[in-house]
C-alpha atoms as one frame of an Amber mdcrd trajectory, in Angstrom:
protein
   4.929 -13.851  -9.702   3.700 -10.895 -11.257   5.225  -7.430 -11.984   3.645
  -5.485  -9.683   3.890  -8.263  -6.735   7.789  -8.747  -7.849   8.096  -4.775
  -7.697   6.771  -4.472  -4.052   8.530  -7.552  -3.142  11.939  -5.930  -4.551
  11.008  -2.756  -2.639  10.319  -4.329   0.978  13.784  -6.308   0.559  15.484
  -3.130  -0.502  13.982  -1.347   2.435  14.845  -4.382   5.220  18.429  -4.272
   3.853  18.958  -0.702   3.934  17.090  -0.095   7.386  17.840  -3.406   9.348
  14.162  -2.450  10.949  12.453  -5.417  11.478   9.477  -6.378  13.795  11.848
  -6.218  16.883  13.630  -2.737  15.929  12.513   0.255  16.244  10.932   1.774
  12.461  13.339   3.351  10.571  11.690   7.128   9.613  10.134   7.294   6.747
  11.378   8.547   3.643  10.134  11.790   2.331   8.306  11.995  -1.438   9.204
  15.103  -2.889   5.902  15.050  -4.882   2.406  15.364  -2.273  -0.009  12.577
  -2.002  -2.208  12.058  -5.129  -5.127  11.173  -3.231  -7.598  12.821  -0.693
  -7.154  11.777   2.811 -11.425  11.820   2.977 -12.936   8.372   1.185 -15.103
   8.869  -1.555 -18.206   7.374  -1.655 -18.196   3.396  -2.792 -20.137   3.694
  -6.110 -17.620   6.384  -6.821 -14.566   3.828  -6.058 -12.278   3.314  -9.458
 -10.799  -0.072  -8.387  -8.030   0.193 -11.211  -7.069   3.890  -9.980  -7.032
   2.275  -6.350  -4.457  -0.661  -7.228  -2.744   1.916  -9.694  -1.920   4.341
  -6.249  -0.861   1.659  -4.149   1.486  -0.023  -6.706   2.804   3.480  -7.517
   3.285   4.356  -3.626   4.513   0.695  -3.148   7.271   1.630  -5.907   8.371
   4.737  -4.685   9.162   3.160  -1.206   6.532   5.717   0.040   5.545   4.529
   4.076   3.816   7.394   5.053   0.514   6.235   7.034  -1.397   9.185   6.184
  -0.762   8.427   2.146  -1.054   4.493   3.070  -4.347   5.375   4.888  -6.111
   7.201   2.156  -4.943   4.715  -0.213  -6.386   1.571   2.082  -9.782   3.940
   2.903 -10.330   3.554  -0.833  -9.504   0.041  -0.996 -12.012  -0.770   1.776
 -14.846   0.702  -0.332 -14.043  -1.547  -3.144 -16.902  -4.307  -4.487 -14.417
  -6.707  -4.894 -13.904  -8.396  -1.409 -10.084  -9.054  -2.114  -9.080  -5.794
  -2.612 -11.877  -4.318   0.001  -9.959  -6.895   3.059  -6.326  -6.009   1.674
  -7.141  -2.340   1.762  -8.401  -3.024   5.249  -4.767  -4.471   6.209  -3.282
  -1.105   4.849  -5.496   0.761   7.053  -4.588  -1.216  10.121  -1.043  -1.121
   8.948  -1.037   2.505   8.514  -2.822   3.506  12.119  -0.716   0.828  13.885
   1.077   2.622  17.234   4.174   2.432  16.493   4.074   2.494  12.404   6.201
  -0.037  11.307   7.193   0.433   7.626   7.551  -3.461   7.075   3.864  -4.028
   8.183   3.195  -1.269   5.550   5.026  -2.639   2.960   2.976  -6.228   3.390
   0.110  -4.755   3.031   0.838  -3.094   0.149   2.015  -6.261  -1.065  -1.294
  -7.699   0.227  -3.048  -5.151  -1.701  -1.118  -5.575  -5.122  -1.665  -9.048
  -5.184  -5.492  -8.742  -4.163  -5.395  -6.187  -7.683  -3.511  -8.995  -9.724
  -6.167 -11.683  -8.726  -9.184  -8.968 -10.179  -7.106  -7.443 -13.386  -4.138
  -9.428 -14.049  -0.687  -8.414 -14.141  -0.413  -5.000 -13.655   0.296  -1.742
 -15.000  -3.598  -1.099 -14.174
């Protein structure tokens, strides 16, 4: 398992023990990051996608038990534009995840998981 698959993976059990939200319950609300998003909500253009700073943002959001859809959105908008189709079809799972009616912060946190893991396969363990 890798560090940054093992980090998201600690952070979705944390969050299912401390919530008790699951599929069936209703989302717990998300928790607040003191610091704003890093990243535009707008999608820059594919050629000018940095894969590396992509997986880097979602491991760090991932981390930081951060399940706001707007941040998960921009962060799975970039994703998409990727060249590498791994991380371009897990980014597209965070964007579904994160426009989902209701947001559920597990379904977040699997695609962020998704995500990592998609970055691991292209660079390796992470920090990227």
């Amino acid at each position: 398992m890798t560090r940054a698959r093992a980090a998201v993976a600690l952070s979705t059990a944390l969050l299912l023990a401390l919530s008790g939200c699951g599929k069936d319950a209703a989302p717990a609300a998300a928790p607040t990051s003191a610091a704003p998003a890093a990243s535009s909500a707008a999608p820059a253009t594919s050629a000018a996608v940095d894969d590396r700073a992509t997986c880097r943002k979602n491991a760090d959001t991932g981390n930081a038990f951060e399940f706001d859809p707007a941040t998960n959105l921009a962060h799975g908008q970039l994703a998409v534009q990727s060249s590498q189709p791994g991380i371009s079809a897990a980014g597209g799972k965070l964007v579904a995840a994160a426009t989902a009616s209701p947001v559920v912060n597990v379904d977040i946190a699997q695609a962020q998981l998704d995500l990592a893991e998609a970055c691991a396969a292209v660079f390796g363990d992470g920090p990227w």
